[in-house]
C-alpha positions in Angstrom: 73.8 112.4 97.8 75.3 110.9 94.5 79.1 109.9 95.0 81.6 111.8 93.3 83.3 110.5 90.0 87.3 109.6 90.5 89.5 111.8 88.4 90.3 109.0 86.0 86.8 108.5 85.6 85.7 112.0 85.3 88.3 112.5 82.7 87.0 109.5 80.6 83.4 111.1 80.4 85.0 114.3 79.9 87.0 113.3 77.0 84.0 110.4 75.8 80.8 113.0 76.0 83.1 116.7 75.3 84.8 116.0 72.2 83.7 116.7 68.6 82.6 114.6 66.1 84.9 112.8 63.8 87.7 113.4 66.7 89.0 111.6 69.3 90.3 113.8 72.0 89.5 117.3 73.8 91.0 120.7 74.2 91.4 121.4 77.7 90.6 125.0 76.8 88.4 125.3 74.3 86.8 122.4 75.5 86.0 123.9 78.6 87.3 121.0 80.3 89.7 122.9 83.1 87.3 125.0 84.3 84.8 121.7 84.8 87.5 119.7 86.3 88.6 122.8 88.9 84.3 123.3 89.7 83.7 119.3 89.9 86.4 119.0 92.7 86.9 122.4 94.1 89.9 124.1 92.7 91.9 121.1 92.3 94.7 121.7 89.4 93.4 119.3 86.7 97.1 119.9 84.9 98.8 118.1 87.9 96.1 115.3 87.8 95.7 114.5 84.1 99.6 114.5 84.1 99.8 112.0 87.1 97.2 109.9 84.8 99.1 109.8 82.0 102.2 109.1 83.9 99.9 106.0 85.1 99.1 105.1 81.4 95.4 105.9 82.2 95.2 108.8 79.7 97.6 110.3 77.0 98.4 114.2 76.6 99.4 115.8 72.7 100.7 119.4 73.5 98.9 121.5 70.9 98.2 125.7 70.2 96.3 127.1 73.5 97.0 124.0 75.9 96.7 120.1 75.4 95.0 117.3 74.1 93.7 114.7 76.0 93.0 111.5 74.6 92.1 107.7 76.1 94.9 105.8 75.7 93.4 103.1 73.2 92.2 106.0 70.6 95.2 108.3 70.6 97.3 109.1 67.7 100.0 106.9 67.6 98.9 104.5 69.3 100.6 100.9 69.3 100.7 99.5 65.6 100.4 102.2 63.6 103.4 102.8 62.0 102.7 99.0 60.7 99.2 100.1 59.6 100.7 103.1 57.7 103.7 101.2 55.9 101.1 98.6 54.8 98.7 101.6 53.5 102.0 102.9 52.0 102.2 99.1 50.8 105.3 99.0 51.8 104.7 95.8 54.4 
């Protein structure tokens, strides 16, 4: 029998293989994502997991219409250095 995925990896392949192209995170909704994550490992509560994962830093969460948006940490809006990036397209910087 294969091994099971952890939840931080099964939320990486979620968000990596699920989302659409030209973004770079997933609706837990309309992704179908929660209903995945609750079959996967058997009615666990995939809010209380991806928010124990983003608590870790593993993950990051955007509240947004119908639920949330997960992301991986190095591709989410707002990530570290952005604000530079945009005063220097502004050319302010």
């Amino acid at each position: 029998m294969e091994e099971k995925l952890s939840h931080e990896e099964f939320v990486r392949k979620a968000v990596l293989s699920l989302r659409k192209e030209g973004y770079k995170g997933i609706h837990t909704v309309y992704s179908g994502f929660n209903e995945a994550f609750k079959k996967y490992f058997s009615g666990e509560n995939p809010v209380e997991v991806t928010n124990k994962l983003a608590k870790e830093g593993k993950i990051v969460i955007r509240p947004v219409k119908g639920g949330v948006m997960l992301y991986l940490p190095e591709e989410a809006p707002g990530a570290a250095g952005s604000a530079d990036q945009t005063l220097k397209k502004m050319g302010l910087s």
